[in-house]
N, CA, C and O of each residue as an XYZ file, in Angstrom:
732
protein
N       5.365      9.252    -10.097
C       6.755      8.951     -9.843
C       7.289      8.162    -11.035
O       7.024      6.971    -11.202
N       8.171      8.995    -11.980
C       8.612      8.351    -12.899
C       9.905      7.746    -12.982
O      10.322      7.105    -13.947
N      10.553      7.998    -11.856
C      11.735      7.659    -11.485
C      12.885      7.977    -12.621
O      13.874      7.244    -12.634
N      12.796      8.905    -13.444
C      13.680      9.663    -14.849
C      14.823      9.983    -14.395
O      15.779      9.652    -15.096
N      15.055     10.589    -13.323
C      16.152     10.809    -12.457
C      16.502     10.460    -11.082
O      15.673     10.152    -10.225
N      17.918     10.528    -10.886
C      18.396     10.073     -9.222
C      17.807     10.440     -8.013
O      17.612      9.846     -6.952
N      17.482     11.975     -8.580
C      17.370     12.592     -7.061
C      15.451     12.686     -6.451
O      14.822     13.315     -5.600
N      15.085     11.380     -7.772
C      13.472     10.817     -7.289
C      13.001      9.541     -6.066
O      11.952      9.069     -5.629
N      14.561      9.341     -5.847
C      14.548      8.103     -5.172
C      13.691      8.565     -3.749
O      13.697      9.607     -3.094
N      13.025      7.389     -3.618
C      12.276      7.298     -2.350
C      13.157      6.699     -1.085
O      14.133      5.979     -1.292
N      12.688      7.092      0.351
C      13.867      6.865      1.270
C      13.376      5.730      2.042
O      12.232      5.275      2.040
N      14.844      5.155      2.999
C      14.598      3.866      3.203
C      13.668      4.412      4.805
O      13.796      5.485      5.395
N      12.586      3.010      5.230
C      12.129      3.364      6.277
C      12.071      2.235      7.290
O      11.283      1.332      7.008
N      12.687      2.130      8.297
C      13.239      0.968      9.313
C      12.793      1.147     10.764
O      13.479      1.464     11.736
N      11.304      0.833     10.680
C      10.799      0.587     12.757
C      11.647      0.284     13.240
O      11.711      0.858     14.327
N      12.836     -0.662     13.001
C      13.221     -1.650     14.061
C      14.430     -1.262     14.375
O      15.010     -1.502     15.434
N      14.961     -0.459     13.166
C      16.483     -0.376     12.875
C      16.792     -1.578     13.046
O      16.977     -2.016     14.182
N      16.924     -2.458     11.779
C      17.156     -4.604     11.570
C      18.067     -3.677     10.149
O      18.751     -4.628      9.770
N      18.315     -2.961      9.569
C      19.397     -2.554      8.497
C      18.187     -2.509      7.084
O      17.589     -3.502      6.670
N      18.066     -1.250      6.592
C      16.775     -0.586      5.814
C      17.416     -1.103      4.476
O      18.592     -1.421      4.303
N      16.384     -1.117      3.564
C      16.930     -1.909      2.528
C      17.488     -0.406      1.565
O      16.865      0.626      1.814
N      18.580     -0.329      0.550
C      19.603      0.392      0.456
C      18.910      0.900     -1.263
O      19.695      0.793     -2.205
N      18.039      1.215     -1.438
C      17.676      1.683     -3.174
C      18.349      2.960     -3.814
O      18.516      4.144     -3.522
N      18.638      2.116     -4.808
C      19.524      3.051     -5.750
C      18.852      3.572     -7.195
O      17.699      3.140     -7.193
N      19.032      4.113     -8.085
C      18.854      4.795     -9.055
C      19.279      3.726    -10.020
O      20.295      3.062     -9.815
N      18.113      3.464    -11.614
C      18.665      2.598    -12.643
C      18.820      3.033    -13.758
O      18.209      4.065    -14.035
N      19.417      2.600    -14.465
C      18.996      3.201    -16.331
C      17.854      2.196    -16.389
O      16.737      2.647    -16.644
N      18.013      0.734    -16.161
C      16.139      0.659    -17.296
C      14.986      1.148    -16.155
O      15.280      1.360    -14.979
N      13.889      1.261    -16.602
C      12.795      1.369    -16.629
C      11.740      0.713    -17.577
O      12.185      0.012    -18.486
N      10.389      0.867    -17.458
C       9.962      0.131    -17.754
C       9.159      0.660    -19.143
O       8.548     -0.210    -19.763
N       9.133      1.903    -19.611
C       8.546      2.555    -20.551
C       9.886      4.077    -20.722
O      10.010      4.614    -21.823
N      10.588      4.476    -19.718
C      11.766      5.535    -19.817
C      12.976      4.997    -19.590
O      13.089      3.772    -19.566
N      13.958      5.747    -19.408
C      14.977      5.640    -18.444
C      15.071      5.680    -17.225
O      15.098      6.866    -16.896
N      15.136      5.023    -16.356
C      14.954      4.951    -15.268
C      13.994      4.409    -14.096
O      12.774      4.438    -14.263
N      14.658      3.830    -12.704
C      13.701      2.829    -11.997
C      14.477      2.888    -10.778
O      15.691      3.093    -10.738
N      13.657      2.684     -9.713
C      14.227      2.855     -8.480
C      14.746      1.309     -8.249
O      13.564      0.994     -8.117
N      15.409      0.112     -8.088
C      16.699     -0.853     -8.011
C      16.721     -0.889     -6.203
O      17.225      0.013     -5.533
N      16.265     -1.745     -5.801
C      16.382     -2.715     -4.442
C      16.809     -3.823     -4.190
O      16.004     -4.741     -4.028
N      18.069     -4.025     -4.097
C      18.762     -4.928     -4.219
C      18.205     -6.262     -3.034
O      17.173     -6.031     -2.404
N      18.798     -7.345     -2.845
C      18.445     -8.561     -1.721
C      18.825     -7.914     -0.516
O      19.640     -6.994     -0.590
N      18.250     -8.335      0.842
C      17.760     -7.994      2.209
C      17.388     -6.692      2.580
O      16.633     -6.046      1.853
N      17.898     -6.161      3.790
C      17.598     -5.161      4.060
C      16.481     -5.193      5.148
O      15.362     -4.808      4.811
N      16.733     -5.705      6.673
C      15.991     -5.814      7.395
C      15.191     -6.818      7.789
O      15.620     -7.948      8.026
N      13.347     -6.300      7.934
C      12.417     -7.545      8.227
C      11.283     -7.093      7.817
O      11.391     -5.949      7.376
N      10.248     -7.513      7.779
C       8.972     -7.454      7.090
C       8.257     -6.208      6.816
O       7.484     -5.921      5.902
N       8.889     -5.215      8.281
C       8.713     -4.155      8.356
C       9.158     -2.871      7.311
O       8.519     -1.848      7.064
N      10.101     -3.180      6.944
C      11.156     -2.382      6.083
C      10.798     -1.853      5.061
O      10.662     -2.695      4.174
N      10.506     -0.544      4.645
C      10.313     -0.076      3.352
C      10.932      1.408      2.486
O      11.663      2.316      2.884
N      10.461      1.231      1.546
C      11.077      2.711      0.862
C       9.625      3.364      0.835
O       8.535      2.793      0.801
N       9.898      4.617      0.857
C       8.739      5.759      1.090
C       9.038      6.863      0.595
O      10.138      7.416      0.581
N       7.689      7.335      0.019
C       7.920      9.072     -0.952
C       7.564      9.523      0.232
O       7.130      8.907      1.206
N       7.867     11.110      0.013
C       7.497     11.831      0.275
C       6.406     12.290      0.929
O       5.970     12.887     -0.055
N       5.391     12.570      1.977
C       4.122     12.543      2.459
C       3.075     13.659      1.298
O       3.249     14.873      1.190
N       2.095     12.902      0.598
C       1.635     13.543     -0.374
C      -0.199     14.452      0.583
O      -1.026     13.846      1.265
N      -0.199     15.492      0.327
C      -1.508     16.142      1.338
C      -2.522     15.696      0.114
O      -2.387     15.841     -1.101
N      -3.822     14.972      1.051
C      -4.930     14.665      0.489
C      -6.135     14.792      1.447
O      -6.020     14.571      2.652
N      -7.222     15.134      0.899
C      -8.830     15.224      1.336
C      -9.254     14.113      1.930
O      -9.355     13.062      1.297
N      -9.560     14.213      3.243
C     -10.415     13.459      3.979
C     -11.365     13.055      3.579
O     -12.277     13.857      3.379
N     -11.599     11.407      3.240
C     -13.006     10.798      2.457
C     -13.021     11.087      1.367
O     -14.156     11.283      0.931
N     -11.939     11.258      0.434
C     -12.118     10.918     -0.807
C     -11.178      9.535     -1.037
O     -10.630      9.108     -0.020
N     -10.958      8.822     -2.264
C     -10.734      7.971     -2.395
C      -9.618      7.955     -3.879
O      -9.667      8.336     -5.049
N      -8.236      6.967     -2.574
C      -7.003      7.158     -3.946
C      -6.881      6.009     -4.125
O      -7.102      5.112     -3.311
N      -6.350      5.871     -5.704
C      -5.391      4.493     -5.883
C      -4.386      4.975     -6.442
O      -4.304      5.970     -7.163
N      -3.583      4.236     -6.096
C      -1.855      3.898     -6.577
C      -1.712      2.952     -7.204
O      -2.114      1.861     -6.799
N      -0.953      3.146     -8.644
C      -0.665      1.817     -9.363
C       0.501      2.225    -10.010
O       0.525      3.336    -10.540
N       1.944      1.129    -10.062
C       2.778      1.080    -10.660
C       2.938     -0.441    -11.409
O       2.141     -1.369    -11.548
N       4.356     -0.244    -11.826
C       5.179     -0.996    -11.877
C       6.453     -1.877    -11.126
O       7.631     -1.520    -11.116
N       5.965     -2.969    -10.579
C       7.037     -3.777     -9.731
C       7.913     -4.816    -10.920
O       7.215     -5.432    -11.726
N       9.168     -4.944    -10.971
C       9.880     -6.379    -11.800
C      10.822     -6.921    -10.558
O      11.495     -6.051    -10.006
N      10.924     -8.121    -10.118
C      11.514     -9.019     -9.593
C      12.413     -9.843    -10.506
O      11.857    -10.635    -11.267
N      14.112     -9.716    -10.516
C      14.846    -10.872    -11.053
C      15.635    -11.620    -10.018
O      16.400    -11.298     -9.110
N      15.218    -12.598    -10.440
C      16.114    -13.869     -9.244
C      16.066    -14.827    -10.452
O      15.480    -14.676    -11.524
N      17.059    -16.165     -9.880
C      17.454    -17.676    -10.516
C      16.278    -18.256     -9.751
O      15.569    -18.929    -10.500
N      15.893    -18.215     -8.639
C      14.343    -19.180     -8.611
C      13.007    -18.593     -8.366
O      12.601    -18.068     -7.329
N      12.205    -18.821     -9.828
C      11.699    -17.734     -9.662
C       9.740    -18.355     -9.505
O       8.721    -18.167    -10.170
N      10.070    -19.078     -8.324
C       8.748    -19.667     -7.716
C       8.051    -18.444     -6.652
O       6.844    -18.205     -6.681
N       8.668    -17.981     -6.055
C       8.383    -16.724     -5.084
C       7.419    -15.097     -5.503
O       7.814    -14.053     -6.023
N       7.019    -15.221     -5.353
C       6.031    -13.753     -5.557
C       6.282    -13.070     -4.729
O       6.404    -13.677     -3.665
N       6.478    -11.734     -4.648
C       6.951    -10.448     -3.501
C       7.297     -9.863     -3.820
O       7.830     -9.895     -4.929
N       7.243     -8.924     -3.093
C       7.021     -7.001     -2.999
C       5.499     -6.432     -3.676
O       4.928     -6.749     -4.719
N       5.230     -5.711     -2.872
C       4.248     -4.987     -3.459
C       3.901     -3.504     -2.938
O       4.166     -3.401     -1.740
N       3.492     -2.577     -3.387
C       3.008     -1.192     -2.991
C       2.212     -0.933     -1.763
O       1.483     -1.841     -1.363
N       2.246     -0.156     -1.316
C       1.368      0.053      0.131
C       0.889      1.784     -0.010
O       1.251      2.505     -0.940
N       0.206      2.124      0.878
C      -0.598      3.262      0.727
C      -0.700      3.384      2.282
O      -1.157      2.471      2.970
N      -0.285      4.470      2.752
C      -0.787      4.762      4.616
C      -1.306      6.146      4.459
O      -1.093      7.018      3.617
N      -1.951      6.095      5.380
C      -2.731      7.463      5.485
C      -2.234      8.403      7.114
O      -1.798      7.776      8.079
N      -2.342      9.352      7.126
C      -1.334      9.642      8.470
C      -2.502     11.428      8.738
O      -3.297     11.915      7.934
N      -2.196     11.835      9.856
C      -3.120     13.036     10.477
C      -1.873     14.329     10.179
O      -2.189     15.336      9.545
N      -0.649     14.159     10.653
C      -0.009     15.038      9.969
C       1.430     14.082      9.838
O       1.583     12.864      9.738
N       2.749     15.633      9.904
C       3.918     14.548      8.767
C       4.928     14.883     10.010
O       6.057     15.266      9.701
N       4.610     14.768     11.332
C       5.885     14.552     12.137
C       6.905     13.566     11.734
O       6.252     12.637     11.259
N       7.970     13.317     11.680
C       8.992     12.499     12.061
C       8.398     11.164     12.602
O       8.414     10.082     12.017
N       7.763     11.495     14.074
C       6.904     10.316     14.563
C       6.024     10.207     13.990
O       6.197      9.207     13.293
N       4.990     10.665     13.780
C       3.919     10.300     13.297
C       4.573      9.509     11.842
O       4.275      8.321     11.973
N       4.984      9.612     11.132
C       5.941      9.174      9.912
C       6.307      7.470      9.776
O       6.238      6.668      8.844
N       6.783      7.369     11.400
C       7.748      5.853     11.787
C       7.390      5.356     12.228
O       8.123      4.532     12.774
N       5.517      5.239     12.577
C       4.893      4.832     13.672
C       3.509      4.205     12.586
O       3.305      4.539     11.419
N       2.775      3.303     13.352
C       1.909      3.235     12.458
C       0.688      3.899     12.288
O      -0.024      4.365     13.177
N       0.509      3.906     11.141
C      -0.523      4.747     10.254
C      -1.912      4.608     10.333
O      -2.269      3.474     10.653
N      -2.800      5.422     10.137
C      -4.625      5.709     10.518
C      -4.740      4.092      9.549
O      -4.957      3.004     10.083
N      -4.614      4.225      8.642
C      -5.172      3.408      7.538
C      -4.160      2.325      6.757
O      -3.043      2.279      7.273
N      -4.334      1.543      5.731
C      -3.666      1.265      5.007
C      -3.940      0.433      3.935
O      -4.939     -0.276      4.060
N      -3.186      0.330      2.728
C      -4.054     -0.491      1.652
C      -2.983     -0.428      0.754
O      -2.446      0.615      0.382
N      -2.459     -2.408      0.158
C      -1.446     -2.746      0.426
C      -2.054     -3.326     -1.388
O      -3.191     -2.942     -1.663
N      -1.499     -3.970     -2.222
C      -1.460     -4.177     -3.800
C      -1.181     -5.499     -3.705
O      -0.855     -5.956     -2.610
N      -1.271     -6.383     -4.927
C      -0.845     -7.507     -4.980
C       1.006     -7.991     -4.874
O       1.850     -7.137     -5.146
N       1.295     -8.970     -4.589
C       2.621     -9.025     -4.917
C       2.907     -9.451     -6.143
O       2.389    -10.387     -6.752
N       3.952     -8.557     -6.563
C       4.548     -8.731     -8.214
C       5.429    -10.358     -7.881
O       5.913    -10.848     -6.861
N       5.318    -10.815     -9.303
C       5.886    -11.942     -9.520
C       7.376    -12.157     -9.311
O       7.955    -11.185     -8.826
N       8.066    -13.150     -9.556
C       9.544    -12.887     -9.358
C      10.407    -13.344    -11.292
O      11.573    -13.469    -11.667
N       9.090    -13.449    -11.978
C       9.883    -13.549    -13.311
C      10.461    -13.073    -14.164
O      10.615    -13.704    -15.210
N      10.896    -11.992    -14.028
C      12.067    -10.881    -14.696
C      11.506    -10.212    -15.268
O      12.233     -9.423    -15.873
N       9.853     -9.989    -15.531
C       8.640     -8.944    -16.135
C       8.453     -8.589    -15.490
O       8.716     -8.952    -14.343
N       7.644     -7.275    -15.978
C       7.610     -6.091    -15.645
C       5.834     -6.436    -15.013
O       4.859     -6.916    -15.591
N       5.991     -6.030    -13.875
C       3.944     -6.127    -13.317
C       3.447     -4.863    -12.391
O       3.869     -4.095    -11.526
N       1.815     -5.276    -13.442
C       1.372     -3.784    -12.848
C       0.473     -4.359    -12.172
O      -0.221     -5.297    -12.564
N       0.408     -3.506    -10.471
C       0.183     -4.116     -9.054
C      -0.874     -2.522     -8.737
O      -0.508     -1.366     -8.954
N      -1.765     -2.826     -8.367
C      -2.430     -1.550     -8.055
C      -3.357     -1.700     -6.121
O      -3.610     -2.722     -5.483
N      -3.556     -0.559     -5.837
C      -4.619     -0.807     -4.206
C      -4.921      0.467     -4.262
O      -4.206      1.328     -4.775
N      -6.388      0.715     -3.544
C      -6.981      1.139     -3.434
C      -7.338      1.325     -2.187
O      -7.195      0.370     -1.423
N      -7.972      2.781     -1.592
C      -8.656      2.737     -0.014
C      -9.595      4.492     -0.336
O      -9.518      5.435     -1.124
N     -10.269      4.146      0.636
C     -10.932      5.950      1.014
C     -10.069      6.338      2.283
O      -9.532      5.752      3.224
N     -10.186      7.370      1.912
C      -8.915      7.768      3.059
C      -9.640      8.555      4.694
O      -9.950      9.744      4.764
N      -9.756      7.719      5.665
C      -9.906      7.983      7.228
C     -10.023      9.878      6.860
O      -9.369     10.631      6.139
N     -11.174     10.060      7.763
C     -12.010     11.117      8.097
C     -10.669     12.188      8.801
O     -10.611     13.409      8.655
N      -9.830     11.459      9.453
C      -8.948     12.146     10.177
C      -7.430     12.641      9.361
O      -6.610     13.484      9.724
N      -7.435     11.907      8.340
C      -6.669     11.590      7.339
C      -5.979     13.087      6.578
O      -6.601     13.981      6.002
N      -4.605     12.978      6.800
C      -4.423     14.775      5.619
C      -2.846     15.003      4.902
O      -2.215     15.961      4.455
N      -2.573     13.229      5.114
C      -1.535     13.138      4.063
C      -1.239     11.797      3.896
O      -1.537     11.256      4.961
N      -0.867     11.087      3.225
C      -0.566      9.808      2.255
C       0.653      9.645      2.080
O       1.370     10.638      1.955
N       1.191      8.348      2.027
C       2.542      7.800      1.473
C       2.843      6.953      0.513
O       2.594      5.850      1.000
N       3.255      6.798     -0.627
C       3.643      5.197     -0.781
C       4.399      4.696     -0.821
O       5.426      5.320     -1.088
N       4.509      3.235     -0.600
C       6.022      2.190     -0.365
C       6.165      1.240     -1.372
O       5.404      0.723     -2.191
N       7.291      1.154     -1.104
C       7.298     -0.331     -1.744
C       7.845     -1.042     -0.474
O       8.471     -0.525      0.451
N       7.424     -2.507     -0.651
C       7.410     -3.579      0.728
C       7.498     -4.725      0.534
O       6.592     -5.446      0.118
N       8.889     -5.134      0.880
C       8.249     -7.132      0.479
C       7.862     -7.829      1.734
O       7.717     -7.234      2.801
N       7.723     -8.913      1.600
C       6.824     -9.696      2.749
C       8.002    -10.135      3.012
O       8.330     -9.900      4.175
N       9.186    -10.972      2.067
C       9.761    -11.824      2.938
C      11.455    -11.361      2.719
O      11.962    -12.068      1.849
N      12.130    -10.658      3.125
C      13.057     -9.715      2.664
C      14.628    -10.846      2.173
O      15.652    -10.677      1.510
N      13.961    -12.057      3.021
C      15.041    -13.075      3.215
C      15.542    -13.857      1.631
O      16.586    -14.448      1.352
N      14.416    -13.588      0.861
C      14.465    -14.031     -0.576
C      15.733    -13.258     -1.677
O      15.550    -12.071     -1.949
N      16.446    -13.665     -2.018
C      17.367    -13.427     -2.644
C      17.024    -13.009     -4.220
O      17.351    -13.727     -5.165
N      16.304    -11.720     -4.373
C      16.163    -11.384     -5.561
C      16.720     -9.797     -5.727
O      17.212     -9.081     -4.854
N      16.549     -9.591     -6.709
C      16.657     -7.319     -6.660
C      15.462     -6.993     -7.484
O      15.349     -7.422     -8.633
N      14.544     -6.220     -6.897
C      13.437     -5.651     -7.210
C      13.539     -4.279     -8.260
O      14.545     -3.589     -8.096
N      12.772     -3.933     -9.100
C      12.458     -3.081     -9.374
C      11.406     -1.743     -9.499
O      10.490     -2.139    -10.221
N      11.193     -0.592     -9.179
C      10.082      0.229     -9.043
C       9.543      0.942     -9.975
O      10.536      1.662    -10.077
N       8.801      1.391    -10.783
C       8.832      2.430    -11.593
C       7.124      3.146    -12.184
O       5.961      2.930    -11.841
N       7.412      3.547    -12.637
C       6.097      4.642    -13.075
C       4.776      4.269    -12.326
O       3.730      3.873    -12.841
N       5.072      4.504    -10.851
C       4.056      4.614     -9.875
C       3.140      5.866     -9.929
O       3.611      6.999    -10.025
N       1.944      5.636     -9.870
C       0.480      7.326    -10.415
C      -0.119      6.874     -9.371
O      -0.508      5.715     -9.231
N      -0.284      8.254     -8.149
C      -1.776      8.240     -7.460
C      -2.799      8.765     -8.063
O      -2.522      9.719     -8.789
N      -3.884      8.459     -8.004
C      -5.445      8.968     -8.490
C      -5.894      9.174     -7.342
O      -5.589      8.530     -6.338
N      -6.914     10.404     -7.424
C      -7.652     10.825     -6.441
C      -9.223     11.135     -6.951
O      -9.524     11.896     -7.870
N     -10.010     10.469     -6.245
C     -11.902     10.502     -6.839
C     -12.532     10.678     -5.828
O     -11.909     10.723     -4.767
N     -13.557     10.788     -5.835
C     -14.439     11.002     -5.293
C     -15.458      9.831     -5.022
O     -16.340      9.446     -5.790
N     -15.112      9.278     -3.602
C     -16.092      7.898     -3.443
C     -17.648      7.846     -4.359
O     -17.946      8.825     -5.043
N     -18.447      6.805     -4.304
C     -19.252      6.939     -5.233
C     -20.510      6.783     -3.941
O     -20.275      6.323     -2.823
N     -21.336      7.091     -4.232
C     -22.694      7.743     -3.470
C     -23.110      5.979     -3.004
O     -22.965      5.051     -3.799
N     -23.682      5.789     -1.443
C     -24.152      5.115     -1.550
C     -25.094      4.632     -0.949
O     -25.097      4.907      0.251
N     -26.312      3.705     -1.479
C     -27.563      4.035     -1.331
C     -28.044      3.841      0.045
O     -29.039      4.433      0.460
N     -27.238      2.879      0.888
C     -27.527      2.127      2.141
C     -26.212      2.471      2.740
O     -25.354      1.597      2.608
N     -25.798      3.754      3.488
C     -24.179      3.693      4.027
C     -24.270      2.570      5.455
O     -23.364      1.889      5.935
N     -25.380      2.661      5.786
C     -25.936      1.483      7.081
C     -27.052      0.786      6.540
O     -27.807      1.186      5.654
N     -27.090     -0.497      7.270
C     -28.212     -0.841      6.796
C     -29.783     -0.464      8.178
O     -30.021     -0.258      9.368
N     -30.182     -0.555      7.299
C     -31.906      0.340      8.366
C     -32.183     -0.610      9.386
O     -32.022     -1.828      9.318
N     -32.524     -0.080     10.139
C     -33.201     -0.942     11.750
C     -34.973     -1.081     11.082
O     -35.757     -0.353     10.472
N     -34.955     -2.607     11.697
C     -36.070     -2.879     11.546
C     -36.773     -3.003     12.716
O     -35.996     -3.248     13.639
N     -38.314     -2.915     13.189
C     -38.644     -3.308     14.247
C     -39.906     -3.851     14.049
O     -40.847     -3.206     13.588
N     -39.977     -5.494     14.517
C     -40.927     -5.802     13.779
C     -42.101     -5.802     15.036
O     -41.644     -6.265     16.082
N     -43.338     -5.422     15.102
C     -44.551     -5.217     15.092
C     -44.753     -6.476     16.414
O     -44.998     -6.264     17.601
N     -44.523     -7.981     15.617
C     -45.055     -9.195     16.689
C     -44.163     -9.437     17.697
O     -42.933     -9.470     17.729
N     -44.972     -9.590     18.470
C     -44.306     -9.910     20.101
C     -43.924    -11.637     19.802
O     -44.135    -12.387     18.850
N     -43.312    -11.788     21.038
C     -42.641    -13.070     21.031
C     -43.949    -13.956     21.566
O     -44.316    -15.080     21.225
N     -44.435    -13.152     22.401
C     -45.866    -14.621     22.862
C     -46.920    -14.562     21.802
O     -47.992    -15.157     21.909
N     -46.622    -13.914     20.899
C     -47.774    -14.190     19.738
C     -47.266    -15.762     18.831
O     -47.948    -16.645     18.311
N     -45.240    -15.501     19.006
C     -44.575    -16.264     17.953
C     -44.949    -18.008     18.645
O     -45.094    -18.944     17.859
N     -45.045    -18.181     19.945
C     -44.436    -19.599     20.868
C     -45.836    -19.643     21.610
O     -46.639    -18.801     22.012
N     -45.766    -20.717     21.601
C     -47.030    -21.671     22.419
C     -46.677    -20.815     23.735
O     -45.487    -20.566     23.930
N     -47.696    -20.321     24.703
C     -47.525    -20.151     25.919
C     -46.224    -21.317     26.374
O     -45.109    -20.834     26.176
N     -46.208    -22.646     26.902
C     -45.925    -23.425     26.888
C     -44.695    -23.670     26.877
O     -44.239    -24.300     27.831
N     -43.709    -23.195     25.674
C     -42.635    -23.416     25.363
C     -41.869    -21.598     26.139
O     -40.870    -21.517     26.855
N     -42.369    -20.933     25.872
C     -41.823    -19.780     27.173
C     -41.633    -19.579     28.711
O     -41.185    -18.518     29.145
């Protein structure tokens, strides 16, 4: 998602209907022209912008990493960050409801730079399409966010040697371990 043009914008998404936050189309970006622009409020914690439902392989493993910039006058606050849901198919409901999985990025800073925020997950066995958001924690903060040159990767988990760990059963009885006495 390079956000180069208007008609890349991701749409607003509101559980509560509390008023979805309103993203518009920018000239800067952070390496092109262009950035998806989220202006202050827009709801409650819940509230996000969302692509498109992307189809992916059960048990393999994606990350998402972009670019978040936050400008505000106080700029002590850290927020917004990327999210990743995993979903069984792309109803409407299934869509607005919550998701098999999820795996959420750091929050970008609020100092008028540009930060690259990345998360990671293996994606639920049941799993056969993906989203990503952008999301702030605290919507009440008076800044305007920026989005831009967001990349999913898709791999192949890595082999591993112990997926459980082994049952042991050990051999000595308990009246071998304790004095008659104390049993």
């Amino acid at each position: 998602y390079r956000f180069n043009e208007n008609k890349e914008l991701w749409k607003p998404l509101d559980p509560f209907d509390l008023g979805p936050m309103s993203p518009t189309w920018d000239l800067g970006g952070k390496n092109n022209i262009g950035s998806i622009m989220i202006p202050p409020g827009g709801g409650d914690a819940t509230t996000r912008i969302v692509s498109e439902p992307i189809p992916i392989e059960a048990g393999k493993h994606y990350t998402v990493r972009g670019q978040i910039k936050n400008v505000t006058d106080k700029p002590e606050h850290e927020d917004g960050f990327l999210r990743m849901d995993y979903y069984s198919d792309t109803s409407p409901k299934t869509l607005s409801s919550l998701s098999l999985d999820v795996a959420i990025s750091q929050r970008a800073t609020s100092s008028g730079e540009w930060n690259q925020v990345q998360a990671s997950a293996k994606a639920p066995l049941t799993a056969r399409f993906m989203t990503v958001s952008f999301q702030r924690k605290n919507p009440a903060y008076t800044y305007t966010s920026f989005v831009d040159d967001v990349e999913v990767f898709e791999s192949v988990p890595a082999r591993e040697d112990w997926p459980e760990l082994p049952e042991y059963r050990s051999n000595i009885h308990w009246r071998d371990v304790f004095y008659p006495g104390f049993l």
